[in-house]
C-alpha positions in Angstrom: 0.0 0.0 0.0 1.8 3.7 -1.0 1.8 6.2 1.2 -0.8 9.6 -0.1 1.6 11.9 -2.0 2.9 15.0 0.1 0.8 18.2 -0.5 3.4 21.3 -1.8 2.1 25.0 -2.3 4.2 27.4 -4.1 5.1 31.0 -2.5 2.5 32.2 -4.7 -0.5 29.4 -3.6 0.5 30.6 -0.2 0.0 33.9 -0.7 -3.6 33.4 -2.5 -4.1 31.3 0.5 -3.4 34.3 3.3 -5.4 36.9 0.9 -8.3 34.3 0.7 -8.2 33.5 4.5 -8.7 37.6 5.4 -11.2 38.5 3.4 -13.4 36.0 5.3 -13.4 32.1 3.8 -13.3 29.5 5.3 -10.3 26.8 5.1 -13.1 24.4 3.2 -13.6 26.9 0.6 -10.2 27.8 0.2 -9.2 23.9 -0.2 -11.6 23.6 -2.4 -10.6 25.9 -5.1 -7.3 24.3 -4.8 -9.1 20.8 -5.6 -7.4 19.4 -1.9 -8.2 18.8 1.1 -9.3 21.3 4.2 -6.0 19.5 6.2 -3.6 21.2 3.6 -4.8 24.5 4.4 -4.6 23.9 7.9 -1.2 22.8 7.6 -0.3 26.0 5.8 -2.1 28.4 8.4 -1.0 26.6 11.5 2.9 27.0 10.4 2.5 30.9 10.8 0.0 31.0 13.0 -2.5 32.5 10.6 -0.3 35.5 10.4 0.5 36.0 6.6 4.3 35.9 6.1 6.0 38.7 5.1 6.6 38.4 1.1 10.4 37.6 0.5 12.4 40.1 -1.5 15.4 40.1 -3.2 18.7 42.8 -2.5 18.5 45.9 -4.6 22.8 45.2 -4.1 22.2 40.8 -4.6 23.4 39.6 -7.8 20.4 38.7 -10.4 20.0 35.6 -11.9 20.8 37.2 -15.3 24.3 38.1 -14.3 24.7 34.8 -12.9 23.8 33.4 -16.5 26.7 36.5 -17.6 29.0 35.0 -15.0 28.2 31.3 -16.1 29.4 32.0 -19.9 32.2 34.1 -19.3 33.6 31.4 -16.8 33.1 28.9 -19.7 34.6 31.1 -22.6 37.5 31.3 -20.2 37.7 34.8 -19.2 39.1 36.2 -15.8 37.6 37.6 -12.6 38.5 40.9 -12.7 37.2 41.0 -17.2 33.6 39.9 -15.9 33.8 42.1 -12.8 34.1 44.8 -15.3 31.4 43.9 -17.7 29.0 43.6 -15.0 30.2 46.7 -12.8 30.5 44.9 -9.9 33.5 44.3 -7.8 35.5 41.5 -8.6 35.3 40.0 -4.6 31.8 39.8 -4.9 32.7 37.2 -8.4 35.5 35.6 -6.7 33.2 34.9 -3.6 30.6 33.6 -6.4 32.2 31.3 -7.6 34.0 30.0 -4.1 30.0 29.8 -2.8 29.3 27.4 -5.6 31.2 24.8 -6.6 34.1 26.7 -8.5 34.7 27.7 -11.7 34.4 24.3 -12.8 30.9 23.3 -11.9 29.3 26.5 -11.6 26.0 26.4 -12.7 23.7 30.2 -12.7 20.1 28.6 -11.7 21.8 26.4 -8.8 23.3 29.3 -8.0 20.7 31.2 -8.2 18.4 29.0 -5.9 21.3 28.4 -3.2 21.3 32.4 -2.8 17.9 32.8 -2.3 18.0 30.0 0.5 20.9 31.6 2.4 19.3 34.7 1.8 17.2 33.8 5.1 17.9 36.1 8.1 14.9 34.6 10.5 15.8 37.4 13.4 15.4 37.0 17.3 12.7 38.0 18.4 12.7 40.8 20.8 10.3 38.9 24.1 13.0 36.0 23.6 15.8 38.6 23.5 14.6 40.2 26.6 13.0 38.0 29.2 12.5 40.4 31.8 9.4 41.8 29.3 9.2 38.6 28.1 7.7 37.8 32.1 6.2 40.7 32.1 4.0 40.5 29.1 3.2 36.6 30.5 2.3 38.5 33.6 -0.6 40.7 32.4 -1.6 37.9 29.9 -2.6 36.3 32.9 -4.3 39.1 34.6 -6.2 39.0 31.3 -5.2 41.8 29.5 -5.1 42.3 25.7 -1.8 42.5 24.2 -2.8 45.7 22.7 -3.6 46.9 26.2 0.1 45.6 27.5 1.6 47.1 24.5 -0.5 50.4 25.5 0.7 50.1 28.9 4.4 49.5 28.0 4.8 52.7 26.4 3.1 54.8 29.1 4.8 53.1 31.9 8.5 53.0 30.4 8.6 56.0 27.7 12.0 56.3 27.3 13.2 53.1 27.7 12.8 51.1 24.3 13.8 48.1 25.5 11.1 47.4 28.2 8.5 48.4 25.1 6.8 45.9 22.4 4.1 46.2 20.2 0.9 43.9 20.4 1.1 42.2 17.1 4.9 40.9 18.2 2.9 39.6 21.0 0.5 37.9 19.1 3.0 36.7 16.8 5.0 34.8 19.5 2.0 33.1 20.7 0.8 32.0 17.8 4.3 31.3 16.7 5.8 28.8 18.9 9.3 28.4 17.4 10.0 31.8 18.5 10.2 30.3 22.1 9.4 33.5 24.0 5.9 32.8 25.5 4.3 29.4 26.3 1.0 28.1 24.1 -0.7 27.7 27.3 -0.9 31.6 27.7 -3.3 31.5 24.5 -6.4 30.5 26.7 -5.7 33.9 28.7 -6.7 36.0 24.7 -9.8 36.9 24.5 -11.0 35.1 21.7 -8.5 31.7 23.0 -7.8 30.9 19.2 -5.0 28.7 18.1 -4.3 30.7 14.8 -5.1 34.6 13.8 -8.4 34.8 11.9 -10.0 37.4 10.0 -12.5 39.1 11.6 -16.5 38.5 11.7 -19.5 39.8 13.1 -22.6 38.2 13.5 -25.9 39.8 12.9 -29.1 39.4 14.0 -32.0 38.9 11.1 -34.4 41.5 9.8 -37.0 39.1 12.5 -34.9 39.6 15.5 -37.6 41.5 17.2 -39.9 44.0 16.8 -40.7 46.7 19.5 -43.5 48.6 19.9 -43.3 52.4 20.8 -39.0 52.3 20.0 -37.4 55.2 20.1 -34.5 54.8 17.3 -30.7 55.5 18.1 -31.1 58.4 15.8 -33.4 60.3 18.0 -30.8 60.1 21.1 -29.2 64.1 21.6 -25.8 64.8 20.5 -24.2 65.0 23.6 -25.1 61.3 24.1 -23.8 60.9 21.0 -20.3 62.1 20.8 -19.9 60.7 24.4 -19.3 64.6 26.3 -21.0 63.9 29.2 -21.2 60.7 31.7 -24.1 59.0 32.6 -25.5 57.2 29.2 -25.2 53.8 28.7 -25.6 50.6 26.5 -26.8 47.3 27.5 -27.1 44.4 26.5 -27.9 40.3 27.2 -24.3 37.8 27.5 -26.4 34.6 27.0 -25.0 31.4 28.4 -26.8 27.6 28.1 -29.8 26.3 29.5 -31.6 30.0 29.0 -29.0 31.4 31.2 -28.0 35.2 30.8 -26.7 38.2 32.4 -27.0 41.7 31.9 -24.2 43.8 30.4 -24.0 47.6 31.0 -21.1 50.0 29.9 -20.9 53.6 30.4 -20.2 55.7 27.0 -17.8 58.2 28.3 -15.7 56.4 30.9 -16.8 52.6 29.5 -17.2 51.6 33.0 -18.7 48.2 33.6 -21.7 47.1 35.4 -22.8 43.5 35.0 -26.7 42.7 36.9 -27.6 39.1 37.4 -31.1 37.9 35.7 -32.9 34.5 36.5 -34.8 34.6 33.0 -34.6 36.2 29.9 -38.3 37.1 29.5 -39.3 41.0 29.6 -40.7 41.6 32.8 -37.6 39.8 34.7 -35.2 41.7 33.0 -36.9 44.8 33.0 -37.2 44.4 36.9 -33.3 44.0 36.8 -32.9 46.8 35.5 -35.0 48.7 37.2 -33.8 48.1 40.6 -30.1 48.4 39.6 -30.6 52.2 38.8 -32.2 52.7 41.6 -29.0 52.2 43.2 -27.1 54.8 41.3 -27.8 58.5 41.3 -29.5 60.3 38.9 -26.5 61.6 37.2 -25.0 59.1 36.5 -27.7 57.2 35.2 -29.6 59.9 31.8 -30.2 57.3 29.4 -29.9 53.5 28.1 -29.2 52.4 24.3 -30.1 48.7 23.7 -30.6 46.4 20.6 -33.7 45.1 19.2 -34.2 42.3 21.5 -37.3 41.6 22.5 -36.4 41.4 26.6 -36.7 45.3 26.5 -40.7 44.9 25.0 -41.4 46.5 28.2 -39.0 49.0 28.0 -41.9 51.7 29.2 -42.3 50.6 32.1 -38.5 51.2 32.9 -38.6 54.5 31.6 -41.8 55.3 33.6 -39.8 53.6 37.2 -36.4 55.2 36.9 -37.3 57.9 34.5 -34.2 57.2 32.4 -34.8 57.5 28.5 -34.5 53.8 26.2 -32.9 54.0 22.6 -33.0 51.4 20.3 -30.3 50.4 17.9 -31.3 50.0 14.1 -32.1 46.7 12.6 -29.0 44.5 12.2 -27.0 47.4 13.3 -24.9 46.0 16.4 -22.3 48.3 16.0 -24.1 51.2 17.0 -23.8 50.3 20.6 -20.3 49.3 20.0 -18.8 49.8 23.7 -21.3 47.4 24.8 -20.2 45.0 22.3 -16.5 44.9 22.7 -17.6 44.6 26.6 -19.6 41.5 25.6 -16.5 40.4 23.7 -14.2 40.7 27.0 -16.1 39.1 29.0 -16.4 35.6 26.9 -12.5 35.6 28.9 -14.7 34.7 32.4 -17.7 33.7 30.7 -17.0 31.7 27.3 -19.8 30.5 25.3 -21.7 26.9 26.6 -21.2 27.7 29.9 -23.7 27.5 32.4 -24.5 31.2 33.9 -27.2 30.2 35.8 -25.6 29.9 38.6 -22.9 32.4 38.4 -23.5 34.7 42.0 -23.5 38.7 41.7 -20.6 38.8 44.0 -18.5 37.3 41.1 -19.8 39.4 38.8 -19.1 42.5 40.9 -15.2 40.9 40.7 -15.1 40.8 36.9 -16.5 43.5 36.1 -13.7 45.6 38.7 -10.9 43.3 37.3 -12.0 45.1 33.9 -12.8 48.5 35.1 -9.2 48.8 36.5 -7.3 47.1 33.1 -6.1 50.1 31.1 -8.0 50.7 27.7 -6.5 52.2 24.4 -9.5 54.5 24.2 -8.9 56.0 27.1 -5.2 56.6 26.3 -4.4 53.6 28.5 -5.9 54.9 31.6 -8.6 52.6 33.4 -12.2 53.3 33.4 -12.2 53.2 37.6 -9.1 56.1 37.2 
């Protein structure tokens, strides 16, 4: 029985691989345009991490394949180093150490040549996390309290600006945990991102149908005043429903200006038990802080009069299929999938925990706030 023949892309399949895989398809798709298997394009994601490899170029100063064909007939017409130096304006070292690279005058070939360059033309450089392992234990550290490595990167800068050295950028994070034969960072700090992916992926939002939910008496996003708006003034915020298994949930609220966190426990989804939620959580804060509410078009805020009417705080409602409009909320939601990730059971999560996430992530530094805290 033979063994299945070993799949090869070219540099060029790779890149049409990379391009396809961030605008959006899926590894199935891509394989099959390819007429292979899904396995193959794994193969080629995995070894980068899904980060697309930086396209290889050539030296300007390298010699070309075409004056290695020059060099190749000259040598063979019997003419001297320093005659095809000449004719090709180059220095006749860099024909001496030609020729010494490959075989000799004797056996010197232009394509072998040509392809032995190209392969010692690979600098792969040290990355800086492996050449510093004081930030390398550093960034490890805040991975672990859960922070992005954009916010680390963030934090970096504003905590050591004039030190270079004690400063890296996110995506060289990313890139040595998703590249493990830079030897920097450990895999098992992957399950600390939020998203806990084994490979970089392009990025996706999922929408809600035109049937999500209709509500009687909404008052559209577009309504809301400017100063809600353009975020000037506290005390307006978006909310939303992180949904677990078994009809679990739990309220989500975020501040616009400051993007504090507030997270309210709920035993059911249904409208009056979350409007009751609601309701009795602003009663705890004062007035001020508390003007107005911007939620999507689910149908757990039906009853959204009645909340208006107890806490007099005005309810906007996003457009259809328009998640983005409360998009604080959103990247909240996406934060929290960290302590909460998707099939877990929230049902019996207690408020007391939640009170602890939700300071854990009001006191982690956010780029939006020029990597101050919402609690500072």
């Amino acid at each position: 029985m033979g063994y299945p023949k070993r799949i090869y892309y070219s540099e060029a399949d790779q890149q049409r691989i990379f391009e396809r895989w961030f605008q959006g398809e899926s590894q199935c798709s891509i394989a099959l345009s390819f007429g292979r298997n899904h396995s193959s394009i794994q193969q080629v994601l995995a070894r980068t991490g899904g980060l697309r490899p930086p396209r290889r170029r050539r030296s300007p100063y390298a010699l070309t394949l075409a004056e290695r064909e020059e060099i190749s007939r000259d040598i063979v017409a019997g003419r001297s180093i320093r005659s095809i130096a000449a004719d090709l304006a180059r220095a006749p070292s860099t024909v001496s150490r030609e020729l010494q690279r490959n075989d000799s005058r004797r056996r010197y070939r232009a394509n072998k040549a040509d392809e032995a360059a190209w392969e010692r033309a690979k600098r792969p450089k040290l990355c800086k996390l492996a050449e510093n392992p004081t930030l390398a234990r550093m960034v490890a550290g805040k991975l672990q309290c859960r922070w992005a490595p954009e916010q680390i990167a963030g934090w970096l800068k504003h905590e050591y600006p004039d030190n270079e050295a004690m400063q890296v950028s996110h995506e060289t994070i990313y890139k040595t945990l998703y590249i493990q034969t830079r030897g920097a960072l450990k895999k098992e700090l992957q399950r600390y991102l939020r998203k806990m992916r084994a490979i970089r992926r392009s990025r996706h939002h999922t929408q809600k149908g035109p049937d999500h939910a209709q509500i009687v008496d909404a008052v559209t996003i577009s309504k809301r005043p400017a100063d809600v708006a353009d975020r000037a003034v506290p005390g307006h915020w978006e909310g939303d429903l992180l949904c677990g298994t078994k009809e679990s949930q739990i309220i989500t609220l975020v501040e616009r200006h400051t993007r504090y966190v507030m997270l309210v426990r709920t035993s059911r989804k249904n409208t009056e038990t979350v409007v009751k939620a609601l309701t009795k959580h602003a009663q705890k804060l004062p007035r001020e802080l508390y003007k107005s509410l911007t939620w999507d078009r689910g149908s757990e805020m039906a009853d959204h009069n009645k909340f208006s009417l107890a806490t007099d705080i005005k309810v906007y409602f996003c457009d259809p299929q328009h998640p983005w409009q409360r998009g604080s909320n959103e990247n909240t939601n996406a934060l929290l999938r960290q302590y909460f990730p998707k099939g877990m059971d929230l049902s019996n999560v207690h408020q007391n925990r939640l009170n602890a996430v939700a300071r854990q992530l009001n006191e982690r530094p956010r780029k939006t706030l020029g990597y101050y805290s919402p609690a500072e």
